[in-house]
C-alpha positions in Angstrom: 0.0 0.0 0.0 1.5 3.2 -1.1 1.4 6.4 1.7 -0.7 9.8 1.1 0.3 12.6 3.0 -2.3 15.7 2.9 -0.8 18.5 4.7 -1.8 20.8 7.1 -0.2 24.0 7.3 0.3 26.1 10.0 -1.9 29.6 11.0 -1.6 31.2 7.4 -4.9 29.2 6.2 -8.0 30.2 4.9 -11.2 28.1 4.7 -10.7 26.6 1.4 -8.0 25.3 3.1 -10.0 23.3 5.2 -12.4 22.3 2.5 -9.2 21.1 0.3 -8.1 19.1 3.3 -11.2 17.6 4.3 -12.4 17.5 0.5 -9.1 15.4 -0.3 -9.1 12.6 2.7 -13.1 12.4 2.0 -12.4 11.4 -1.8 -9.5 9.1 -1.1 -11.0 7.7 1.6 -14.3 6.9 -1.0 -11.6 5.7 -4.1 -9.9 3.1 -1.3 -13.4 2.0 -0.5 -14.4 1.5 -3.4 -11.7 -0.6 -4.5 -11.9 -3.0 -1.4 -15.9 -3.8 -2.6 -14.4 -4.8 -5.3 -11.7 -7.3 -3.9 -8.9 -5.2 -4.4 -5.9 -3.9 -2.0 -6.6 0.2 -1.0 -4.4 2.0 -3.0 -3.4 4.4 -0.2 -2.8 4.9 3.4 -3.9 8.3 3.8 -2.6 10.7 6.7 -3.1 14.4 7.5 0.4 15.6 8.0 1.5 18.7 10.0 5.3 20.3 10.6 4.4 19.1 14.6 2.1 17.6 16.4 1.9 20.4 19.3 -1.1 22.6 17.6 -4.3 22.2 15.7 -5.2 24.1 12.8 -8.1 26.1 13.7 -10.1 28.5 11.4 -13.2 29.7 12.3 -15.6 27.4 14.1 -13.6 24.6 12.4 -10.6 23.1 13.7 -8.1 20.2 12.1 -6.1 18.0 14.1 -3.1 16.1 12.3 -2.2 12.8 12.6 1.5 13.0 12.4 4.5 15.1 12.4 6.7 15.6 9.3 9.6 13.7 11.7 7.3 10.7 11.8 7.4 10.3 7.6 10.4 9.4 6.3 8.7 8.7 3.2 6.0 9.2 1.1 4.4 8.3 -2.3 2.2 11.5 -2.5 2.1 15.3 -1.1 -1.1 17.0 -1.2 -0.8 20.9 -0.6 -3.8 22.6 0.4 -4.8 25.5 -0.3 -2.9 28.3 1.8 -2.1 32.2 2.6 1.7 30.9 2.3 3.2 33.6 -0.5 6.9 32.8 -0.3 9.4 30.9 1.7 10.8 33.9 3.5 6.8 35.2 4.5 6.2 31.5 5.6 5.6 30.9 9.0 8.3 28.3 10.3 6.3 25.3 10.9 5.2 26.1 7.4 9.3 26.6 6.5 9.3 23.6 8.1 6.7 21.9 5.7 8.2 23.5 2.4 11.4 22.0 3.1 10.2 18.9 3.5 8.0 19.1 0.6 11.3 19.1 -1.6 13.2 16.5 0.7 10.0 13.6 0.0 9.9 14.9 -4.2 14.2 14.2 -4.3 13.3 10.7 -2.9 10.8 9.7 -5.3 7.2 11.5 -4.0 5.0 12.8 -6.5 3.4 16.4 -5.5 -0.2 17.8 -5.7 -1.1 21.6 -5.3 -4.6 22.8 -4.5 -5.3 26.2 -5.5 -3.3 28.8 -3.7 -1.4 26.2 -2.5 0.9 26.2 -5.7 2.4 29.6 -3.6 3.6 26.7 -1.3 4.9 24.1 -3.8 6.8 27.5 -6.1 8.6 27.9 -2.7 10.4 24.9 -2.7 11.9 25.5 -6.4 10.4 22.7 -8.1 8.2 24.5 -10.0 11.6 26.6 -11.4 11.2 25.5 -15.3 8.2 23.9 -14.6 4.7 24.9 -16.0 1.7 24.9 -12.8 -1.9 27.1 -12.6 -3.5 28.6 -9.3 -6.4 30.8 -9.2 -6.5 33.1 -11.9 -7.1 36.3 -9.2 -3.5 35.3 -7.8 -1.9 35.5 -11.1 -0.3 38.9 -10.9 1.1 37.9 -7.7 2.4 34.8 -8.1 4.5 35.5 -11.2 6.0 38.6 -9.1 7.1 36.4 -6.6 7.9 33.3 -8.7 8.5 35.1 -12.4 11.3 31.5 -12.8 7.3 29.7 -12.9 5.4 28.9 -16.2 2.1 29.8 -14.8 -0.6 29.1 -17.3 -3.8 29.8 -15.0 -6.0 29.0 -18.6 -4.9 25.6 -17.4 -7.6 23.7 -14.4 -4.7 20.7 -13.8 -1.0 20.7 -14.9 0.9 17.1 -14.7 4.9 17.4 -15.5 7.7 15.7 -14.1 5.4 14.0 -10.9 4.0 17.4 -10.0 0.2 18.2 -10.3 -1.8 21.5 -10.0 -4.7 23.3 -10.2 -6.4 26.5 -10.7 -9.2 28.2 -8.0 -10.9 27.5 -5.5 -13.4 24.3 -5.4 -11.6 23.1 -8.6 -9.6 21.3 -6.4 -11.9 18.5 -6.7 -10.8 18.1 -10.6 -8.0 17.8 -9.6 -8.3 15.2 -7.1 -10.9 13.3 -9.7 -7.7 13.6 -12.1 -5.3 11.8 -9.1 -7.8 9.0 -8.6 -8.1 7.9 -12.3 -4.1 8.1 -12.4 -3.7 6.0 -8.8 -6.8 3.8 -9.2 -8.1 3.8 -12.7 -10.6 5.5 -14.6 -14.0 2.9 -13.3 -12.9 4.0 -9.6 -12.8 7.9 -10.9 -16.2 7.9 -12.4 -17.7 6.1 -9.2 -16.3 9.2 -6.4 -17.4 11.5 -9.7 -20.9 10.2 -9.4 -20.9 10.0 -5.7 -19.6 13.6 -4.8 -21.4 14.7 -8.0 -18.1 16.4 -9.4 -17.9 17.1 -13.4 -15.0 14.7 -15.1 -12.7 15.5 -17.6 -12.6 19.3 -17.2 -8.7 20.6 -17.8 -9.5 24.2 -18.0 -10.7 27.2 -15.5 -10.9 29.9 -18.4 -14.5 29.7 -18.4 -14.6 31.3 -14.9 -12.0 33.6 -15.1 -12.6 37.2 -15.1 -9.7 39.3 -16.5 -8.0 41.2 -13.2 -6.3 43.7 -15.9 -2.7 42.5 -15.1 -2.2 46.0 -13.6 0.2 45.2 -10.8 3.2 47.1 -11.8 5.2 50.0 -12.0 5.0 50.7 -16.0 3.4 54.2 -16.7 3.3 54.1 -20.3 1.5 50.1 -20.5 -0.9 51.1 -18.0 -1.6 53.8 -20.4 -2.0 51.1 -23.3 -4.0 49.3 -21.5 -6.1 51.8 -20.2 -6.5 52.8 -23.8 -7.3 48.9 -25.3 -10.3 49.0 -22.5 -11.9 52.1 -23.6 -11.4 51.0 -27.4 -12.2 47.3 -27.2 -15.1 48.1 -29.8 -12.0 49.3 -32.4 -10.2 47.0 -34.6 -6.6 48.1 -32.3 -3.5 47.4 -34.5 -0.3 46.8 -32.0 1.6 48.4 -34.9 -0.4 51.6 -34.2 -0.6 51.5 -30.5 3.3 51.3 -29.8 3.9 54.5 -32.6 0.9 55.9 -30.7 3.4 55.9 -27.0 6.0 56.7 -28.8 7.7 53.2 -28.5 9.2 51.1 -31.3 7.2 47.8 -31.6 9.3 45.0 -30.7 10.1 47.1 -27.1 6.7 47.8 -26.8 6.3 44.0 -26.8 9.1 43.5 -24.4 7.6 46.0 -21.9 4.1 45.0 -22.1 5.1 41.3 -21.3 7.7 42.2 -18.5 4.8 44.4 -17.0 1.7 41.7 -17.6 2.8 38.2 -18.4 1.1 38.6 -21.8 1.8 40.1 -25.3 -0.2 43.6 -26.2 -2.3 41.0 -28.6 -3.3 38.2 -26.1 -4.3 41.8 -23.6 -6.4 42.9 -27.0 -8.0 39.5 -27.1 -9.1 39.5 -23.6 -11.0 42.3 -23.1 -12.5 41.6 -26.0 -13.8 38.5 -24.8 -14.2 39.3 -21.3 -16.3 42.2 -22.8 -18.2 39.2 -25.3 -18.6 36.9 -22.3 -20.6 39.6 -20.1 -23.0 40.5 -23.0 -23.4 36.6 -23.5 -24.6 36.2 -19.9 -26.7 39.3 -19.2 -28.4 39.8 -22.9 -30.4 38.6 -25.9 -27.8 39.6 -28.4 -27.0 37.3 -31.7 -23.5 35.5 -31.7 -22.8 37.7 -34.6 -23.8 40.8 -33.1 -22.2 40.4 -29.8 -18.7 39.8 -32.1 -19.6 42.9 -34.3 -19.8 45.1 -30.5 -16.4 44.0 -29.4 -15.1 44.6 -32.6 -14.7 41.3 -34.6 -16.3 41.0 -38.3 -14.5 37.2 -38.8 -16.6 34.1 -37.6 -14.2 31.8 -37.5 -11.4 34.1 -35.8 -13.7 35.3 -33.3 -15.0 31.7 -32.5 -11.6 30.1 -32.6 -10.1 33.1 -30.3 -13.4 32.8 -27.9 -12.2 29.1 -27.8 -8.7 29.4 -26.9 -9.6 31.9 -24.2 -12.8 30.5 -22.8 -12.6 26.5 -23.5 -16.0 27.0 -25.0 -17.6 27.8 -28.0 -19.5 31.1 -28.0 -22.7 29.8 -28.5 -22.4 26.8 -25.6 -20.7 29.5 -23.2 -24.2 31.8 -23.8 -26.5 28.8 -23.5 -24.3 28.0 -20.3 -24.7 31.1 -18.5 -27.6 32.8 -19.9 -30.8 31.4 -18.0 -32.6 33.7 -20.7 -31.4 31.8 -23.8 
């Protein structure tokens, strides 16, 4: 029987951390079930593991106790991270130091590694992630690639699976993800039986469709937050990047360079995204056509507009407004 360990951090927690704990040992806890009615050896021994034993995490009205101490694992076949207000290794508290370190000590041995939301924060501190693509919640973005810009984040992305590590993007997604973990551990009949009991949608890699575009804004660059300032009140236009850079002043390939160092994304994928984000909010709260609603945000090409609402989205325009439109 291989070993789980799903951690419990230390004070800087939240209560999705407790729902990604508890959500996690339920789920397991159902797969390994599952496969003993059918004959078959538990996959996993499942623990909730803390930095020490000498404190409880308690949040609220809700409080966690751990089973063991990190001193007490000397191994492990797989980490689970919660969801956490850890932002850094140096802002970490130290039992949480404690659990970072740790993290990377069981990975070096052989563990595979698992990150719930905001809990990727955790897993980027241990430098694993250094080369590595991962998602967390899309609102975190701007802050995580401050703190970790080494970090292919690609928050378009629900789950990420490279080299034995595992993601996810926001909040209650986490329960993809752990979906996702038991059809890799168990197999795909177990998956669909703890997707059918907890009633959790299978098969869903991306968190695009629920992301709302935060604007990128969390930096020092004058003359981008102009740009961008200037794409948002002119998403209607047909904006040419060619035209935008002569308009600051800057030649284009620098303007590229600055707009990425400032956002994570070109001037382009920044045009795109309003544009959409604008398209998606006139999807959900009107009667509007497809084809006028890609007319208003300043598309005249079907297929461009459909395949560009697509990439960003996951969804087709006219699924995404039959989706979230009660109306349609």
């Amino acid at each position: 029987m291989k070993h789980l360990s799903i951690l419990v951090p230390d004070q800087q927690t939240t209560m999705s951390t407790i729902a990604c704990i508890v959500g996690g040992f339920q789920v397991f806890s159902e797969a390994n079930n599952y496969f003993g009615k059918k004959g078959k050896t538990p996959i996993f021994k499942i623990a909730l593991v803390g930095a020490t034993k000498d404190y409880f995490l308690e949040n609220g009205f809700l409080t966690i106790k751990q089973d063991h101490s990190i001193s007490e694992i000397a191994e492990t076949n797989l980490v689970v991270i919660p969801a956490s207000l850890v932002r850094s290794y140096q802002t970490a508290t130290e039992k949480n130091r404690m659990l970072i370190d740790w993290i990377a000590k069981q990975y070096k041995q052989g563990a595979e590694i698992a990150s719930m939301c905001a809990g990727g924060f955790m897993l980027a501190s241990t430098g694993l992630l250094a080369g590595r693509t991962c998602s967390t919640h899309w609102a975190l973005a701007g802050d995580f690639r401050s703190v970790f810009p080494e970090v292919n984040l690609q928050t378009d992305k629900l789950i990420t699976d490279e080299d034995g590590i595992y993601t996810n993007g926001g909040a209650y997604s986490f329960l993809h993800l752990l979906m996702y973990l038991v059809e890799k551990f168990y197999d795909r009949e177990t998956a669909i039986h703890c997707a059918k009991y907890f009633q959790i949608d299978l098969d869903r890699n991306l968190q695009a469709e629920f992301s709302i575009i935060n604007g990128h804004k969390k930096h020092n660059d004058e003359t981008v937050l102009n740009a961008q300032a200037f794409i948002e009140e002119n998403y209607e236009d047909r904006i040419s990047i060619e035209e935008l850079s002569s308009k600051f002043g800057i030649g284009r390939r620098t303007f590229d360079r600055r707009f990425i160092k400032a956002t994570g994304i070109t001037p382009l994928d920044y045009v795109q995204r309003v544009k959409i984000e604008v398209a998606k909010k006139s999807f959900e709260n009107s009667r509007k056509s497809i084809n006028e609603v890609m007319y208003d945000v300043g598309y005249n090409d079907t297929k461009a507009f459909r395949e560009v609402f697509g990439r960003i989205t996951g969804m087709s325009p006219i699924d995404y407004k039959f989706k979230y439109n009660k109306g349609a």
